[in-house]
C-alpha positions in Angstrom: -34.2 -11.5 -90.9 -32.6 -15.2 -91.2 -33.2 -17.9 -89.6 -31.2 -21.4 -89.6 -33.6 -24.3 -89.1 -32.9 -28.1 -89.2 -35.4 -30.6 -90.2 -36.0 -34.0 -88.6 -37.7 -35.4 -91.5 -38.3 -34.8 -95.3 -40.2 -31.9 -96.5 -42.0 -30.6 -99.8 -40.7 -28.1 -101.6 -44.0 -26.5 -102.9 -45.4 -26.6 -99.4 -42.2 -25.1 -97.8 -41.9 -22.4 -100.4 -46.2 -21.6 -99.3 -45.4 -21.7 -95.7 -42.5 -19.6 -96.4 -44.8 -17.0 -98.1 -47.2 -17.0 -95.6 -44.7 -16.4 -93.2 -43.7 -13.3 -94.9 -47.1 -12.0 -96.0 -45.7 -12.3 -99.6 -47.2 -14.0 -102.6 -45.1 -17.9 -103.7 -43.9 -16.4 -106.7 -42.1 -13.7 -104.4 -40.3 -16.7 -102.8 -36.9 -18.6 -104.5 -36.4 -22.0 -102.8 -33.4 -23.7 -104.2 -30.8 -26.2 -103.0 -27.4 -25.0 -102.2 -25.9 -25.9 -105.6 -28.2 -24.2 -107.5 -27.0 -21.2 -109.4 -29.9 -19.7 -111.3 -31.5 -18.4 -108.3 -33.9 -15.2 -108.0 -31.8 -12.7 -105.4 -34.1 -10.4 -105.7 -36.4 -12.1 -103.8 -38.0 -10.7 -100.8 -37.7 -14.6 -99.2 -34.7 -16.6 -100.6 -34.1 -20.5 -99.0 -31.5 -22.3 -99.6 -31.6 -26.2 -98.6 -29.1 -28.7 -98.2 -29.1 -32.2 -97.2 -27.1 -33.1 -93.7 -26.3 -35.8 -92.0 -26.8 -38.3 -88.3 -30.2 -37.7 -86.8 -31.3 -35.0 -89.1 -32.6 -34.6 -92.5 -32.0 -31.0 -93.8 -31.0 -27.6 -93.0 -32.8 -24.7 -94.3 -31.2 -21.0 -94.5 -34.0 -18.8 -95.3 -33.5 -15.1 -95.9 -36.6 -12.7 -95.2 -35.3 -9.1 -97.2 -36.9 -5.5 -97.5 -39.6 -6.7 -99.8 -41.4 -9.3 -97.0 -44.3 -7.9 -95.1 -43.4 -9.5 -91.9 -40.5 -10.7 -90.0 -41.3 -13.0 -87.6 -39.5 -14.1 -84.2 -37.8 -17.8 -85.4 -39.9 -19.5 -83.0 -42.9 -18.1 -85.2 -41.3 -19.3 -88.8 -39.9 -23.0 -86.8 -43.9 -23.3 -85.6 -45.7 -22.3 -88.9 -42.8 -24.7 -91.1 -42.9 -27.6 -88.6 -47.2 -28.0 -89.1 -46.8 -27.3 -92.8 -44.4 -29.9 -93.2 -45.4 -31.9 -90.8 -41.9 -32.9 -89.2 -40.1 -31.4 -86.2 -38.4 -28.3 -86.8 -34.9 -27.2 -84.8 -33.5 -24.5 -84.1 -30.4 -23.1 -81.7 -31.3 -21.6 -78.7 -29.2 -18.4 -77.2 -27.4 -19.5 -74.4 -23.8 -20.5 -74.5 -24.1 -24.1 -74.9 -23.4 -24.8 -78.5 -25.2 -27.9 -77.9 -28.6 -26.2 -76.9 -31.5 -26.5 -79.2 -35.1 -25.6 -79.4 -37.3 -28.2 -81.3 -41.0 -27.7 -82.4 -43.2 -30.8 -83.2 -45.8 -29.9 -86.1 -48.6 -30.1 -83.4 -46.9 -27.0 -81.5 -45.7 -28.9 -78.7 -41.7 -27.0 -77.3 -39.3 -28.6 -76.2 -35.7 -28.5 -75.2 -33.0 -30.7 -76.8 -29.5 -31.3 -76.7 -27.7 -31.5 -79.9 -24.5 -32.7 -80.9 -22.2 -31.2 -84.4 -20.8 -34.6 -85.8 -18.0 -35.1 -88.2 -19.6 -36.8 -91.5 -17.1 -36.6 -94.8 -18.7 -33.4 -97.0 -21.9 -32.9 -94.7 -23.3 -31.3 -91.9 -23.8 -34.1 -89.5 -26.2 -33.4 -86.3 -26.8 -36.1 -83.2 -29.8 -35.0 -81.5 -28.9 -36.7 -77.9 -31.9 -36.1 -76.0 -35.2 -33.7 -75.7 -37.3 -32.8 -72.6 -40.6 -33.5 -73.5 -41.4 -36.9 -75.7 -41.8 -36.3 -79.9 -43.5 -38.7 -81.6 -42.3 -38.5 -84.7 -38.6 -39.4 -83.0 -39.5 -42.5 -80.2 -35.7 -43.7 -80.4 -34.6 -40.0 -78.5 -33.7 -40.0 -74.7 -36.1 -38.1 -72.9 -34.3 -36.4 -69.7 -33.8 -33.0 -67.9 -31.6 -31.2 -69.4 -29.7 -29.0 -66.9 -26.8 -27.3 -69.1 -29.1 -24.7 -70.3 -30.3 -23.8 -66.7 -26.5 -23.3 -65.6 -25.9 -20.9 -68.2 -29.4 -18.9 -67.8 -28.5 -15.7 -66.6 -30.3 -13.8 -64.0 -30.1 -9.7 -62.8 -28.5 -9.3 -59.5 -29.3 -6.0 -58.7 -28.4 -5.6 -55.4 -24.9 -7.3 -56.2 -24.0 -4.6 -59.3 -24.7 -1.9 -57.0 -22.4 -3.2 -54.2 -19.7 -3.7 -57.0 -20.3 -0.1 -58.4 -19.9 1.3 -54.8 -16.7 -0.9 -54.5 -15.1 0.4 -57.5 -15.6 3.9 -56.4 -14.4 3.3 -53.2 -11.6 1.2 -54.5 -8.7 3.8 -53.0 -10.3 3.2 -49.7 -9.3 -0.8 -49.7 -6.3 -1.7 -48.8 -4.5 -3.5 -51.9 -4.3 -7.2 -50.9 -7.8 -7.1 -49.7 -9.2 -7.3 -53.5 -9.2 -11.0 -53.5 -11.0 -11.1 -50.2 -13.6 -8.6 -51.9 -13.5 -10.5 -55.2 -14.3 -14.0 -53.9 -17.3 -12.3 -51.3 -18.7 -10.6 -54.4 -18.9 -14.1 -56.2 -20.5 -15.8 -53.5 -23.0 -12.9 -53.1 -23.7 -13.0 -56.9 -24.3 -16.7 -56.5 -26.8 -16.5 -53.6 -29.0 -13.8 -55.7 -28.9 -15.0 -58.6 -31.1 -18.1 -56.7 -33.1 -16.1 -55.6 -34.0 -14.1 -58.7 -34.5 -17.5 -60.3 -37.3 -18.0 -57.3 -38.7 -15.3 -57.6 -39.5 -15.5 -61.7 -40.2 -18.7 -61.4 -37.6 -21.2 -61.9 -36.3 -19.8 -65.5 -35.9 -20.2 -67.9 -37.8 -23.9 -67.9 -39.7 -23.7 -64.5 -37.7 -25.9 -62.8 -34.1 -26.1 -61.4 -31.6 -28.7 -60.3 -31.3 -29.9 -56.8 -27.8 -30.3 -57.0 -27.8 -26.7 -58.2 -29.3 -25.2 -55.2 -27.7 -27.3 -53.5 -24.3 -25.7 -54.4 -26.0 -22.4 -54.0 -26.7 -22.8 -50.7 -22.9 -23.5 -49.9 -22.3 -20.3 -51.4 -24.5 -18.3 -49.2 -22.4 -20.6 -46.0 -19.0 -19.6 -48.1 -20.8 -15.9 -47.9 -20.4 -15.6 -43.9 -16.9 -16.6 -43.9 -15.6 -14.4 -46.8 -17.2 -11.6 -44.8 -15.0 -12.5 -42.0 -11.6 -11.5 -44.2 -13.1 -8.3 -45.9 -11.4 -5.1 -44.1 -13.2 -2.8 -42.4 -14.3 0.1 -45.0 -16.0 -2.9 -47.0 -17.6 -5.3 -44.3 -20.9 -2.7 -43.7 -22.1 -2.4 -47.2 -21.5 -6.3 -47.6 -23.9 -6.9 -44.5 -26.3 -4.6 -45.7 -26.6 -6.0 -49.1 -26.4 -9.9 -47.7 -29.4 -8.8 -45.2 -31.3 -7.1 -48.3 -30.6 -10.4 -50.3 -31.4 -12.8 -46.8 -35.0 -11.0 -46.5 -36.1 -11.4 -50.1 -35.2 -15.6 -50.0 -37.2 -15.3 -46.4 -39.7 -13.7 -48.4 -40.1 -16.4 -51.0 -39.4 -19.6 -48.9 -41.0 -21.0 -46.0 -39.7 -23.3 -42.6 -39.9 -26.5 -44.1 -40.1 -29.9 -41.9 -37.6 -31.8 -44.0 -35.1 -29.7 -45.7 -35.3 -29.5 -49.4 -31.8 -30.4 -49.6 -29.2 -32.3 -47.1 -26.8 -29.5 -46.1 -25.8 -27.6 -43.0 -27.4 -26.2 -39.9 -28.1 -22.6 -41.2 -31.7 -21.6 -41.5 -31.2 -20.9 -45.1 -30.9 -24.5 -45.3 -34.2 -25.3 -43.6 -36.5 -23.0 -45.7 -38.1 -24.5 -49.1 -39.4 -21.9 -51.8 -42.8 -21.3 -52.2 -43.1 -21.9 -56.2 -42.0 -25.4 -56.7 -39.1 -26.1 -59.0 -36.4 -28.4 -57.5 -36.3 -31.6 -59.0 
């Protein structure tokens, strides 16, 4: 197991190197902590870091290595919380999604929190510009605090009833007529759209609880873009696409509710007059 973590503060190395062994359920004489320069350096370690300084907003990155020998292997949100208390700064590390920019962070109290981070160009280091965070950190009071709706755009979501649709389509692809594929492309799109909003409803506004107005916004075109796409799809496609939009329609009733003022300006349809049940828009 490795994990990359940045530090947004100093750090001991005696303490890292016993947070690191508790972290692996190894003694601190089975862990080598060394910056990256150093050359006499026990690989055979079950837990090998290696530390070097970087740049901008942040003090230190830490490559840490968990081999055969460790007794654990923890999730990285695990070894960013246990390092972050022992050391007692903020710990980062880079979340999954496709943002390059998106971060996790860890105060050493245990509080999570989103943040946007930016690679810098700094001579010979690493340099690091952490732009802004969710949720306030004391221990960096000069950091924007703000939403931070990049990571929700690129949260993906299942869309069951869509991939099914799309699997039929492919089998039945003989049946359409050849310039009808753009027709059936775009409708599949705007389909996928629509679900996908109402997937993120129905878990609860992943992956952060909450989602962008502008964002449903934009969704709810799509489902308006829906009805006309279906309009151009030929024939031997235009019954499975009902079907699956009045599957996808009845779960979003399901989940929503007639609201007195609409959640978002928009148009006249009644998806545009129904607010979800599990608050999230903001």
């Amino acid at each position: 197991m490795t994990y990359d973590l940045l530090l947004a503060g100093g750090f001991d190395r005696a303490a890292l190197a016993a947070a690191l062994a508790d972290l692996a359920g190894v003694t601190v004489d089975a862990v080598d902590v060394a910056d990256r320069d150093a050359e006499d350096r026990a690989w055979d370690s079950p837990v090998l870091c290696t530390y070097e300084p970087v740049a901008g907003d942040l003090s230190w990155l830490l490559d840490i290595y968990l081999g055969a020998g460790a007794a654990q292997q923890p999730e990285i949100s695990v070894a960013a919380q246990l390092i972050a208390a022992r050391l007692g700064t903020p710990v980062l590390w880079a979340a999954q999604e496709f943002p390059p920019s998106a971060y996790w962070l860890i105060t050493p109290d245990g509080t999570r929190t989103r943040a946007r981070v930016y690679d810098e160009e700094n001579g010979d280091l690493a340099a690091y510009r952490l732009d802004a965070v969710e949720k306030p950190v004391p221990q960096l009071p000069s950091v924007r605090v703000e939403r931070l709706p990049e990571v929700i755009r690129e949260h993906r979501v299942p869309t069951p009833v869509t991939d099914e649709l799309a699997a039929w389509l492919a089998d039945e692809n003989t049946v359409l007529r050849g310039d009808s594929h753009d027709a059936v492309r775009q409708a599949l799109t705007y389909l996928a759209v629509w679900e996908q909003l109402i997937e993120r409803i129905a878990a609860g506004w992943p992956p952060d609880g909450w989602y962008p107005t502008d964002f449903y916004r934009d969704d709810l075109t799509a489902r308006d873009q829906l009805d006309a796409a279906v309009t151009r799809l030929p024939a031997a496609a235009t019954g499975r696409f009902r079907w699956a939009i009045g599957h996808v329609d009845e779960k979003f009733k399901a989940l929503t509710h007639p609201a007195t003022t609409p959640p978002v300006p928009g148009g006249d349809a009644w998806w545009w007059q129904r607010v979800p049940d599990k608050p999230g828009l903001a």
